[in-house]
Structures are given as C-alpha cells and as structure tokens.
MDAnalysis code that builds the backbone (N, CA, C; Angstrom):
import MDAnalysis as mda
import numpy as np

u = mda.Universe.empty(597, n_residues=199, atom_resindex=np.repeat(np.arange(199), 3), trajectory=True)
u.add_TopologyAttr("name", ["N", "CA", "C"] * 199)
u.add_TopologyAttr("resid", np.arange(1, 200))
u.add_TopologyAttr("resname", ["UNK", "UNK", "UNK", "UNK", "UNK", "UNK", "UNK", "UNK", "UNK", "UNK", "UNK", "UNK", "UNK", "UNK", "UNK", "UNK", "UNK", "UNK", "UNK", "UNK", "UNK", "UNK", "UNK", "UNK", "UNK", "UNK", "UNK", "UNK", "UNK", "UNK", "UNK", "UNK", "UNK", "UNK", "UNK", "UNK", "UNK", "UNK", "UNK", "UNK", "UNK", "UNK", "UNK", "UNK", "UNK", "UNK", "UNK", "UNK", "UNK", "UNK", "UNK", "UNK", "UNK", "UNK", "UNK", "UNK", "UNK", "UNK", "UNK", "UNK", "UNK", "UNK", "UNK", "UNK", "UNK", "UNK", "UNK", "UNK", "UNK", "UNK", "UNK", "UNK", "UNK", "UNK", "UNK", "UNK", "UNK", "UNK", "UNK", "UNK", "UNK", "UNK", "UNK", "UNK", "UNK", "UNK", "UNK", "UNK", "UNK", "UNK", "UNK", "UNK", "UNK", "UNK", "UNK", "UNK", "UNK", "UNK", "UNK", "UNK", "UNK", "UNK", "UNK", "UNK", "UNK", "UNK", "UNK", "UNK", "UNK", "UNK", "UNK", "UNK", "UNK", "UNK", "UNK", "UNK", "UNK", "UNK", "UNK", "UNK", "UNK", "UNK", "UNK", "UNK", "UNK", "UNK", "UNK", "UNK", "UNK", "UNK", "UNK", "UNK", "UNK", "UNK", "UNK", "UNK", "UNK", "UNK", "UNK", "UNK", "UNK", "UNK", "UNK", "UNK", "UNK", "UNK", "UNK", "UNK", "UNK", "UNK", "UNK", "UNK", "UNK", "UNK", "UNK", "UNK", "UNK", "UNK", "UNK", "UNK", "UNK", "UNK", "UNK", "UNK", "UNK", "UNK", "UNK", "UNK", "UNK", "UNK", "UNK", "UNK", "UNK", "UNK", "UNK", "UNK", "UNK", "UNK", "UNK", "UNK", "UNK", "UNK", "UNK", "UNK", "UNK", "UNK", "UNK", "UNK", "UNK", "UNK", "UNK", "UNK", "UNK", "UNK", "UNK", "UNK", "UNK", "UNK", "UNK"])
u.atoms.positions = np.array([
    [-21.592, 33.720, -14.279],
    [-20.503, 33.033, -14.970],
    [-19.864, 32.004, -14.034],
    [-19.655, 30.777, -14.651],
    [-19.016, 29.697, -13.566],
    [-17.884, 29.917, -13.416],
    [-17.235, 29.385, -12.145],
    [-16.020, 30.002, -11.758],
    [-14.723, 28.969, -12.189],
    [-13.669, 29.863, -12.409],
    [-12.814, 28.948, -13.188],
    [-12.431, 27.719, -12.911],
    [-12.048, 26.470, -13.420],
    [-11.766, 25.537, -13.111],
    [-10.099, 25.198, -13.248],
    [-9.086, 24.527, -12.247],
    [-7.627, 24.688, -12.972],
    [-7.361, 23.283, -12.359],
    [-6.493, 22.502, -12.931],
    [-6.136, 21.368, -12.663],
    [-4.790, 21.133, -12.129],
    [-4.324, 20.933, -10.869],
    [-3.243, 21.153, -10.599],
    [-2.213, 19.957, -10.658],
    [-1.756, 19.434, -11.931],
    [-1.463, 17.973, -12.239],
    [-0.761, 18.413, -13.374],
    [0.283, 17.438, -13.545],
    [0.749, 17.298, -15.111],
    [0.633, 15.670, -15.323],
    [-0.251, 14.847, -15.040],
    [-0.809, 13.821, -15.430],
    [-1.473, 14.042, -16.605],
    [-1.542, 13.140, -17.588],
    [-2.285, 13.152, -18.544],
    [-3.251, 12.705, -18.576],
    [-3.176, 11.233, -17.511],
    [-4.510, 10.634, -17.630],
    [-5.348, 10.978, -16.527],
    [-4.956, 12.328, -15.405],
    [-5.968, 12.648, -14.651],
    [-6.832, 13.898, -15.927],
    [-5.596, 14.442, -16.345],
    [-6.305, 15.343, -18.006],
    [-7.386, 14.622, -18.805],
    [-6.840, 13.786, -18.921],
    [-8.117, 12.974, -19.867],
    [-9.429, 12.699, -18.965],
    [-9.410, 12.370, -18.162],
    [-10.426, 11.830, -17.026],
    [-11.294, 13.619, -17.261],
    [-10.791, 14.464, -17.058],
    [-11.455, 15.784, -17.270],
    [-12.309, 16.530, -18.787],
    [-11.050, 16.155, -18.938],
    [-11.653, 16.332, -20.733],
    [-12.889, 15.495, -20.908],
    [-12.370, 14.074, -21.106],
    [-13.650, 13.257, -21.146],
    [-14.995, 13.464, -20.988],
    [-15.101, 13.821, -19.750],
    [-16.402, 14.326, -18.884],
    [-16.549, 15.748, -19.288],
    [-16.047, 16.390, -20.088],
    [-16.601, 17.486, -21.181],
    [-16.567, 18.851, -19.956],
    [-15.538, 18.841, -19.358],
    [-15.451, 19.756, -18.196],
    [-14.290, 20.517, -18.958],
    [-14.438, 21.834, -18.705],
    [-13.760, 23.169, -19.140],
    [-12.520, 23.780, -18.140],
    [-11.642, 23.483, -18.494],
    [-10.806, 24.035, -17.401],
    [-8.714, 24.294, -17.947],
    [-8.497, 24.501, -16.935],
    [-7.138, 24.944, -17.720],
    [-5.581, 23.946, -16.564],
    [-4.673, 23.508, -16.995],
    [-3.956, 22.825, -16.196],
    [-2.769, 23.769, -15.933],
    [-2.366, 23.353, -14.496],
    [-1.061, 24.396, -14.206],
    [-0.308, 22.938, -13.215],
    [0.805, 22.678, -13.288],
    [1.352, 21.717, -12.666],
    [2.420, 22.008, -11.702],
    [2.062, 22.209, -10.419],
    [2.013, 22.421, -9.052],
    [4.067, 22.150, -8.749],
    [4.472, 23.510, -8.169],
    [5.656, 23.140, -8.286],
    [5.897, 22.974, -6.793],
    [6.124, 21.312, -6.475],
    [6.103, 21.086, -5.101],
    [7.236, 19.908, -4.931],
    [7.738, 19.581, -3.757],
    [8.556, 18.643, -3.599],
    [7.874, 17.570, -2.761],
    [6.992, 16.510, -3.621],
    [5.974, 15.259, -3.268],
    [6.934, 14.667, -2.063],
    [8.235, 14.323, -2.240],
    [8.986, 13.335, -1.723],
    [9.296, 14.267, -0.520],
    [9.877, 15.341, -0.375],
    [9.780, 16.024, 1.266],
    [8.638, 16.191, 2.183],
    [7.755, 16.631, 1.124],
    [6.233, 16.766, 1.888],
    [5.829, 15.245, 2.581],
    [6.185, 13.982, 2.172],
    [5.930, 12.942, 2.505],
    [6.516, 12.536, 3.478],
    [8.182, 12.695, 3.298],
    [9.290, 12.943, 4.412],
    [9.144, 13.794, 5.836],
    [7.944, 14.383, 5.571],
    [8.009, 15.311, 6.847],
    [6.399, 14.551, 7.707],
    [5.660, 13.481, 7.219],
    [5.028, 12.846, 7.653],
    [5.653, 11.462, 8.108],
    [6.999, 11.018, 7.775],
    [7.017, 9.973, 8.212],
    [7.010, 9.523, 9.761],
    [6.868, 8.357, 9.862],
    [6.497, 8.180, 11.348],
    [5.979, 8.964, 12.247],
    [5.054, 9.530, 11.667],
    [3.894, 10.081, 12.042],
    [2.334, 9.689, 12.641],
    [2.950, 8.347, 12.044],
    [1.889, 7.370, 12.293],
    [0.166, 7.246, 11.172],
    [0.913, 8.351, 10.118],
    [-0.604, 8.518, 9.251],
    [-0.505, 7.468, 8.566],
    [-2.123, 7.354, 7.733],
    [-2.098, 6.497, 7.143],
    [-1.962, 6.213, 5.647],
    [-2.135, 5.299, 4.493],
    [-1.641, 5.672, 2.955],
    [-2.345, 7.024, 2.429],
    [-3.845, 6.845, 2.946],
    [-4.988, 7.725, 2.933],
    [-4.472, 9.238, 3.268],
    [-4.437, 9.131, 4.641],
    [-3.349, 10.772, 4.769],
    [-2.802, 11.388, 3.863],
    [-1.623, 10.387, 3.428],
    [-1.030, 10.639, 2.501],
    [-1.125, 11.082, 1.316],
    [-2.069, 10.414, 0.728],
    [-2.185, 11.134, -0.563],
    [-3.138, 12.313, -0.245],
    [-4.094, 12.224, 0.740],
    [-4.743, 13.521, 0.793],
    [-3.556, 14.837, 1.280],
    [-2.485, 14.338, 2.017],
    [-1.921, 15.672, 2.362],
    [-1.418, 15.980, 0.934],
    [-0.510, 15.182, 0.112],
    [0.103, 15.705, -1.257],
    [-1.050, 16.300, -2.527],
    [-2.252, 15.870, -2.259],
    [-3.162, 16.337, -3.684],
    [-3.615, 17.485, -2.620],
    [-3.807, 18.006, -1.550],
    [-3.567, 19.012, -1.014],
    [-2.881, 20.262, -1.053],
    [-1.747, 19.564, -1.148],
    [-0.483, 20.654, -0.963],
    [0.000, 21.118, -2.612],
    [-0.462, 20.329, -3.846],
    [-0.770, 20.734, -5.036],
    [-1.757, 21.718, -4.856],
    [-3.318, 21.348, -5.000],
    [-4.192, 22.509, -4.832],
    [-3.708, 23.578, -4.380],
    [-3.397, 23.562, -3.016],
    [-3.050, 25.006, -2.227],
    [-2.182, 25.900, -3.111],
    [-1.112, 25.125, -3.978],
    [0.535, 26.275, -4.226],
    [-0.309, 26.555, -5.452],
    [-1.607, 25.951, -6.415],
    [-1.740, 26.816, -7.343],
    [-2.462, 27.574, -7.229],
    [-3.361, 27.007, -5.849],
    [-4.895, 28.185, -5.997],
    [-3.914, 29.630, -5.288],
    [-2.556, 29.380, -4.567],
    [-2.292, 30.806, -4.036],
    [-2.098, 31.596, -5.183],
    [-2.093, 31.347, -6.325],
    [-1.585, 31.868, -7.433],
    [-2.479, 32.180, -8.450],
    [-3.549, 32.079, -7.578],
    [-4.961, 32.412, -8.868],
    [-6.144, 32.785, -7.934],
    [-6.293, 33.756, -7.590],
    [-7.470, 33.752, -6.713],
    [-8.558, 33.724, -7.300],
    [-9.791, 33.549, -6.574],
    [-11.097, 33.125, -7.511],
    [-11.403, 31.663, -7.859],
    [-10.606, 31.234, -8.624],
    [-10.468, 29.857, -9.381],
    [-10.574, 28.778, -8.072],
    [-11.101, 27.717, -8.520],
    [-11.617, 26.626, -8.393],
    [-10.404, 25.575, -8.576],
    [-9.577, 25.224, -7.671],
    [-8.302, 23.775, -8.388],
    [-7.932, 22.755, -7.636],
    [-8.283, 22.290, -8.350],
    [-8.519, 20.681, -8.206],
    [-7.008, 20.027, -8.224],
    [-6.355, 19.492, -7.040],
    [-5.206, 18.185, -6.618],
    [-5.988, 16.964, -6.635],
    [-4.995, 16.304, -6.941],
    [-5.342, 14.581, -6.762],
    [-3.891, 14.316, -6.455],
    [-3.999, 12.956, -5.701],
    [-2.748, 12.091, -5.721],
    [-3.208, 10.899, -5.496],
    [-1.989, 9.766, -5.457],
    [-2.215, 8.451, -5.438],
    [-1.388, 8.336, -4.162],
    [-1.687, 6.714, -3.383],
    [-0.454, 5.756, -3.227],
    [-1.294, 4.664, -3.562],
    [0.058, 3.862, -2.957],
    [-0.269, 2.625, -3.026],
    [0.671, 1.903, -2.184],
    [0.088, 1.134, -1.275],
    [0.486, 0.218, -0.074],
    [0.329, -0.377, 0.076],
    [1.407, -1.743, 0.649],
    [1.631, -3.096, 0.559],
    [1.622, -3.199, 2.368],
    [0.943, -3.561, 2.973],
    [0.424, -3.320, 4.477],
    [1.189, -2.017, 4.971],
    [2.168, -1.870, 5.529],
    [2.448, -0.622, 5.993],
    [3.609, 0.327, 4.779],
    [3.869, -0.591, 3.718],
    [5.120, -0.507, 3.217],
    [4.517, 0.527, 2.052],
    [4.831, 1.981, 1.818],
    [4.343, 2.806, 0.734],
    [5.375, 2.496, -0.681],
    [4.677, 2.358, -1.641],
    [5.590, 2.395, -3.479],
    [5.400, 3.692, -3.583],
    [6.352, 4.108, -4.917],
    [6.854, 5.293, -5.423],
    [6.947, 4.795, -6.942],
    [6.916, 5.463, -7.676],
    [7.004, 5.261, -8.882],
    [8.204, 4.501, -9.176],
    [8.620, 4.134, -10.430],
    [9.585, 3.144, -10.381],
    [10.933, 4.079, -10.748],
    [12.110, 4.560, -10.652],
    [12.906, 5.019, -11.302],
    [13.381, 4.125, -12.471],
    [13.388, 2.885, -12.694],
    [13.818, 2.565, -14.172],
    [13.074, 0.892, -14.241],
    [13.809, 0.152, -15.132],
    [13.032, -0.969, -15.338],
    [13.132, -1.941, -14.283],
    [14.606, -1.814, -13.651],
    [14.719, -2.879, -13.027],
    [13.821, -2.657, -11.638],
    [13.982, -1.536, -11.300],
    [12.980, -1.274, -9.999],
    [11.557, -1.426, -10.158],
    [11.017, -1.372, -11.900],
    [9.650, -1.823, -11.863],
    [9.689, -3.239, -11.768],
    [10.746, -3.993, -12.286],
    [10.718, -5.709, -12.341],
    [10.323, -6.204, -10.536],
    [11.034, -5.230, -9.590],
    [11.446, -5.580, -8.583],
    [9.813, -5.623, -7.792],
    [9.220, -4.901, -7.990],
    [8.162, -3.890, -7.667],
    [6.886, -4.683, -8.013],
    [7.428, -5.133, -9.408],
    [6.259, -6.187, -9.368],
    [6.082, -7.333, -9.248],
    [7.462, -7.820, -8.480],
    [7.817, -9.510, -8.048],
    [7.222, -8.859, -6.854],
    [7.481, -7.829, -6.084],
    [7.128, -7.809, -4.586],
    [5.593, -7.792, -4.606],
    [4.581, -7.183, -4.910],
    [3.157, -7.072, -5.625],
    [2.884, -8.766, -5.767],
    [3.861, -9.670, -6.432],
    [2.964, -10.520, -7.031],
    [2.268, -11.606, -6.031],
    [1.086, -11.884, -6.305],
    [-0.018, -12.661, -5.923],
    [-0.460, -12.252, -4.179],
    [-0.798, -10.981, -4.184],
    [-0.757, -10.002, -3.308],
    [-1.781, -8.894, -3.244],
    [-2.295, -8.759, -2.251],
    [-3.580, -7.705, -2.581],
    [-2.983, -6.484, -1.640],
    [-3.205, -5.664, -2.708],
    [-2.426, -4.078, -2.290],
    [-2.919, -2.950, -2.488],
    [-3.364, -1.779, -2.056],
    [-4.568, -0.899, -1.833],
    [-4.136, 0.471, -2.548],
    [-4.672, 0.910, -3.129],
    [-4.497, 2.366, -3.932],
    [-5.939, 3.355, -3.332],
    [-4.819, 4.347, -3.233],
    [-5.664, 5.388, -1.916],
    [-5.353, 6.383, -2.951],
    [-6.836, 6.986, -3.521],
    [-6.412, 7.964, -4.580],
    [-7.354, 9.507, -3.846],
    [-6.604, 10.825, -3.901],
    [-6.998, 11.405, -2.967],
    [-7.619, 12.954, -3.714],
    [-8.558, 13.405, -3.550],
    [-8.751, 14.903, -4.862],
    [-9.141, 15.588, -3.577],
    [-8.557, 16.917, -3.724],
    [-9.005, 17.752, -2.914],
    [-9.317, 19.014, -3.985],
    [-10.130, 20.245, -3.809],
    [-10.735, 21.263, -4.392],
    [-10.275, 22.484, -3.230],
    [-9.461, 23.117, -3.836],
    [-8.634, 24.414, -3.400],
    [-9.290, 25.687, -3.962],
    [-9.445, 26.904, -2.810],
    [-10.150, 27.738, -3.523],
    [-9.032, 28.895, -2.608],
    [-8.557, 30.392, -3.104],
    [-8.208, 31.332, -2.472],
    [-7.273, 30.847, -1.354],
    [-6.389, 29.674, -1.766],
    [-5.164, 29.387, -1.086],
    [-5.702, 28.223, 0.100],
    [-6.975, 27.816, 0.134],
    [-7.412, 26.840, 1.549],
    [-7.904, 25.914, 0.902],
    [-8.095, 24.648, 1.582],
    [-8.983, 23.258, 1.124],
    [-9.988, 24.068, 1.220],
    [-10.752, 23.428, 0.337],
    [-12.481, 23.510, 1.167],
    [-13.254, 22.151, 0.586],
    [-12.744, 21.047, 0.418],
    [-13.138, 19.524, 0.124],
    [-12.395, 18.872, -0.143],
    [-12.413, 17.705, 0.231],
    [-11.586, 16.639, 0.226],
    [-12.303, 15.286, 0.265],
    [-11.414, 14.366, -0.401],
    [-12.415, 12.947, -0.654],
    [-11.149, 12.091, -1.096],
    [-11.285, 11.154, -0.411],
    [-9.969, 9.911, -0.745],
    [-10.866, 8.364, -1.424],
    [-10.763, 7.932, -2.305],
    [-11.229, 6.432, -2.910],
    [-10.406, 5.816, -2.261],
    [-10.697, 4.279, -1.969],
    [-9.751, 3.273, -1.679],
    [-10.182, 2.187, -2.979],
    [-8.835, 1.796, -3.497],
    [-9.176, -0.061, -4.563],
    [-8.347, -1.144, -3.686],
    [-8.751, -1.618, -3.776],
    [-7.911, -3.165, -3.555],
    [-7.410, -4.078, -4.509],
    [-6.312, -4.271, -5.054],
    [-5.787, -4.804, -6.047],
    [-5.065, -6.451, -5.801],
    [-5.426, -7.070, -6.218],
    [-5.245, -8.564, -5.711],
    [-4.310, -8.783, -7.656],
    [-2.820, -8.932, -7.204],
    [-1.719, -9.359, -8.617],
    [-2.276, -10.634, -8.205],
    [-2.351, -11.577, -9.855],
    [-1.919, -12.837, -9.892],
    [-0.455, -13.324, -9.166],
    [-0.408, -14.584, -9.150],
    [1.198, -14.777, -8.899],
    [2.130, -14.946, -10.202],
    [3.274, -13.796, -10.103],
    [3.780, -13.516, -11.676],
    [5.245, -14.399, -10.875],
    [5.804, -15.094, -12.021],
    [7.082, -15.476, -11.866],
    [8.039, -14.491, -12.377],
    [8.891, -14.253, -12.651],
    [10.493, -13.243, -13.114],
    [10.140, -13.279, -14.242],
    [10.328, -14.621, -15.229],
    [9.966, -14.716, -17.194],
    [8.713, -13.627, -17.122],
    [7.636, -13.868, -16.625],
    [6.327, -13.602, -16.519],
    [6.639, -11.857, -16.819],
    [7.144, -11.358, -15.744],
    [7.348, -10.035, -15.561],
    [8.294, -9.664, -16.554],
    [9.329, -9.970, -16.786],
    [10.341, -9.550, -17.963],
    [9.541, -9.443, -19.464],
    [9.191, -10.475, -18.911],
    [7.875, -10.463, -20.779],
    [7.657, -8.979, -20.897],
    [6.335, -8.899, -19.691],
    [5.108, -7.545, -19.516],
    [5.782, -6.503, -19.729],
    [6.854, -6.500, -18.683],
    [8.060, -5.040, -19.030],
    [8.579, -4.726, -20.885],
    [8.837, -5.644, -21.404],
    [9.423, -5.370, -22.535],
    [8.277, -5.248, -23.224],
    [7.250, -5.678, -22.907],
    [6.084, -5.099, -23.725],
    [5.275, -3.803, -23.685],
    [5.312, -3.380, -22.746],
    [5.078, -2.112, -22.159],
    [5.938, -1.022, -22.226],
    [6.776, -0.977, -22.399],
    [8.016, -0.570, -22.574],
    [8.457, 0.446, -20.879],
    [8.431, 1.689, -21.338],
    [8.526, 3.004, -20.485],
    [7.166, 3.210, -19.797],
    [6.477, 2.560, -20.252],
    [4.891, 3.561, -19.747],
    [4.591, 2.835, -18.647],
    [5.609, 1.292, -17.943],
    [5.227, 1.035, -17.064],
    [6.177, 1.790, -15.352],
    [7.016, 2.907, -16.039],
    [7.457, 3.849, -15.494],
    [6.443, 4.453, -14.872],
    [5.212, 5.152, -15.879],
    [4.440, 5.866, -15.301],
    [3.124, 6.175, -14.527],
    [3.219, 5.010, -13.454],
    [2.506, 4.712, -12.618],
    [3.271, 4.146, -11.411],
    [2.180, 4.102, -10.473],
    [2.960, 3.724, -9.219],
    [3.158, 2.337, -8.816],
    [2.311, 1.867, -9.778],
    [1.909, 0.213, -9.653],
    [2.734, -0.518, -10.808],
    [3.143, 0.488, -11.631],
    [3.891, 0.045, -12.819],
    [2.872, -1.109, -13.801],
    [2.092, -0.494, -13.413],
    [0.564, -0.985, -14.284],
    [-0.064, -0.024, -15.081],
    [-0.952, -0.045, -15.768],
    [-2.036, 0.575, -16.264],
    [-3.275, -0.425, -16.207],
    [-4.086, -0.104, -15.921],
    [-5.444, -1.445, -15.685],
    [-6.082, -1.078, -17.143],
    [-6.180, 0.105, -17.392],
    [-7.199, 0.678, -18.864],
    [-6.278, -0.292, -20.004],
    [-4.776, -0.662, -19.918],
    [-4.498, -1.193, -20.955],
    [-4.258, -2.885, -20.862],
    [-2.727, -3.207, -21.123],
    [-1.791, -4.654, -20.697],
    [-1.807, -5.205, -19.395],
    [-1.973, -3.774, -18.019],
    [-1.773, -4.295, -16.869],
    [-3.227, -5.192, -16.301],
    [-4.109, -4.813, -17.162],
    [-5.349, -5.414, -16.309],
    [-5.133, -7.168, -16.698],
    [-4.014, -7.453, -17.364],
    [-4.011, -9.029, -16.715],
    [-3.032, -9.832, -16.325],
    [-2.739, -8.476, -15.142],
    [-1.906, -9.013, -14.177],
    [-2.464, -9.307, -13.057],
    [-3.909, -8.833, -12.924],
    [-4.818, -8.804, -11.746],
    [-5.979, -10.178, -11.590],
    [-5.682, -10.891, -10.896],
    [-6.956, -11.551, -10.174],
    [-8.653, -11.114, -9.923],
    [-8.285, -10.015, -8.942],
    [-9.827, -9.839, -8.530],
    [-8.827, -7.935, -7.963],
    [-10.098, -7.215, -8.650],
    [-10.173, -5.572, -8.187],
    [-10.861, -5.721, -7.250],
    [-11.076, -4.788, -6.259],
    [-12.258, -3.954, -5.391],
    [-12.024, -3.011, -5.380],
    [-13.105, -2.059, -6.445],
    [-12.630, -0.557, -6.211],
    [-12.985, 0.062, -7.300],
    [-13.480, 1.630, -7.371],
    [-13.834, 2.194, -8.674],
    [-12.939, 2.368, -9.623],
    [-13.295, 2.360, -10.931],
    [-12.299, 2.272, -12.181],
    [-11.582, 3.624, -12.267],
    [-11.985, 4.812, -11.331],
    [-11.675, 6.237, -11.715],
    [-10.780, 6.214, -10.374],
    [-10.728, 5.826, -8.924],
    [-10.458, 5.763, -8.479],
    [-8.688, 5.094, -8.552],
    [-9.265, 3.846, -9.183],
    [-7.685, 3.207, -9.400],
    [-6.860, 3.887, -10.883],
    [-7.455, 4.891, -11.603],
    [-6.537, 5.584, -12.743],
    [-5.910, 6.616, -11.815],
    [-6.327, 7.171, -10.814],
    [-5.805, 7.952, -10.081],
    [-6.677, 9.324, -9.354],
    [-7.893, 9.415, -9.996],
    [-9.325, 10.529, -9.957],
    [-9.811, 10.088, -9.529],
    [-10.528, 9.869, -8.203],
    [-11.929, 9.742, -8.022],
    [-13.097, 10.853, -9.040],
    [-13.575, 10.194, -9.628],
    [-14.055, 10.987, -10.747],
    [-15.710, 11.468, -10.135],
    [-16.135, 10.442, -9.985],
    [-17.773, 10.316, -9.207],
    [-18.405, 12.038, -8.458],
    [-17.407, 11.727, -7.031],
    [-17.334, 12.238, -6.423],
    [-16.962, 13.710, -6.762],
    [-16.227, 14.195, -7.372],
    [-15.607, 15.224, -7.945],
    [-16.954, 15.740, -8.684],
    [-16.849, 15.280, -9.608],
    [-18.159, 16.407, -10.386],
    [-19.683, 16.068, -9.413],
    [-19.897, 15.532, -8.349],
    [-21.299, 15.973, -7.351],
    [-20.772, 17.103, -6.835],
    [-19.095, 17.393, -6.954],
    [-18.869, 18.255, -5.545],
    [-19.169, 19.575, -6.477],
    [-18.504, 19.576, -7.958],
    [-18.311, 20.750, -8.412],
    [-19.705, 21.413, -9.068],
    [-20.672, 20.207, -9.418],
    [-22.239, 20.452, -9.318],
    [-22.630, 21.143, -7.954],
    [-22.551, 20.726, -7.263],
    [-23.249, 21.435, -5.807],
    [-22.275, 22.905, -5.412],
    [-21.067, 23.234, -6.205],
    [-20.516, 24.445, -6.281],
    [-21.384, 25.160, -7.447],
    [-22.413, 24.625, -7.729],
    [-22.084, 25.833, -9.427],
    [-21.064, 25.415, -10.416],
    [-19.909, 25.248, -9.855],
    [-19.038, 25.212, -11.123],
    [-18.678, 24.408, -12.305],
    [-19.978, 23.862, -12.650],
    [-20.476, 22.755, -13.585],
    [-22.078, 22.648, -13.492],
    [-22.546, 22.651, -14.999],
    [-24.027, 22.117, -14.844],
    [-24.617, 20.920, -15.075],
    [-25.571, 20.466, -15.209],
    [-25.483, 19.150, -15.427],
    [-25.119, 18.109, -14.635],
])
C-alpha cells in the first residue's frame, strides 16, 4: 500500500497543482509563524533560496510530527529584488507600491518543496524564475489593481502569471510550476522513486 501523502499548505493553487496531476493525498495547513522563522535568519547572510527552503521546511516538519508514517510535502516561495526580500501585500496600496518598485525590473522567485517524513527532511529541491516586469507607470498599475481586485493580495508578486498578471511581464526565465509556487517536475520523480506514486 502507498504511503500516505499530506500537503502541508493552505494554498489553493499549490492544491490544484496536486489534484491536477491526479495525485491522492490529504491537506493539513502547518501552524507556524513564516515571519519569525524568517526573522531568526536575518542577517545571517542566507540566501532568497535558503529561505524559502528553511520555511517549506519548517511546514513539512510541524505536520509530519503529527502523523507518523505519512509522506508531507512543504513548499514556499520568495521573491527578491537583489538583496531586498517581498512579502505578500497587506492591502492595495502596498500592492500598488510593490509593483511600481518591480516595474521594468528583473526579479527572481525561489520556490522551495521539501518532503518530510517521521518529523525530518529527507528531500529538498528549490526552482529559481527570473521575472523581467515591463515598465508600468502609476495609471498603468491602478488600472491592473482594480481589475484584479483582492486576488492580487494573494501572491507575493501581486501577480498571477496563469491569469491578468502575465502581461505585466516582458521576458520569464523559469518553469511555469516553479513560478505558481510548486516545483512540480521534480516533486513527482522524487515521490516516483519513493513508491509513493506510480506512474
């Protein structure tokens, strides 16, 4: 019998990314404090990469302590403007702000999945994209915002590329699963070479 699969996210669209790919599993959403855990790396000298691998980490770990056996899967994002890390937006005006600073600017999303088993990592894998914004003026951005409404809350880029945001972008470098927030690829070779998926 394959061993359970649990998703340690209350993302929807790392949910969908799972579903999609016709993978069986159950979600539990990791009760952790992202913003201290990050706080206790600062000037540390790590890098965006670190970063999200320590937080889709430290998800995995608090659910797999809570399920032994099972198989659970963290992810996280950032996203960094040379040394400078974003955070999700708290309201509109901080996404307006967020994406004047972004504009006509190439800025890197470090998306990070780690696979937690009996409370320890035992894999880890970080994607990098490179995101190159057009140059947006203020009108430009006020538009996109009111068109988007809230949902450009829920990302870190205050984008979505799958929908409106992909034409705010110039030129990508980088996988499409990677920049939703999953390295997707990578993930099911790992959970194939576990057993815990066939196919």
């Amino acid at each position: 019998m394959a061993q359970r699969i649990i998703l340690a996210s209350g993302s929807p669209h790392r949910r969908a990314l799972l579903e999609n790919a016709g993978l069986e599993f159950s979600v539990e959403k990791p009760d952790i404090d992202e913003r201290a855990v990050e706080a206790a790396l600062s000037g540390s000298g790590v890098t965006p990469e670190d970063v999200a691998t320590v937080l889709a980490e430290a998800k995995a770990i608090a659910v797999s302590e809570k399920h032994p056996g099972a198989l659970v899967i963290g992810s996280d994002q950032t996203l960094s403007l040379g040394d400078e890390l974003f955070h999700k937006p708290a309201d509109m005006e901080a996404a307006r702000r967020q994406l004047l600073r972004l504009s006509g600017k190439t800025h890197q999303l470090s998306s990070a999945v780690v696979i937690a088993e009996q409370g320890g990592a035992i894999w880890r894998y970080v994607g990098v994209a490179h995101m190159t914004m057009r140059g947006l003026d203020p009108a430009h951005v006020g538009r996109y915002l009111s068109k988007v409404g809230a949902a450009a809350l829920g990302s870190v880029g205050c984008y979505q590329v799958e929908g409106e945001g992909i034409r705010l972008f110039d030129k990508i470098d980088g996988d499409f699963f990677t920049i939703v927030g999953l390295p997707l690829l990578p993930l099911l070779a790992e959970l194939r070479r576990r057993g815990a998926i066939d196919g």
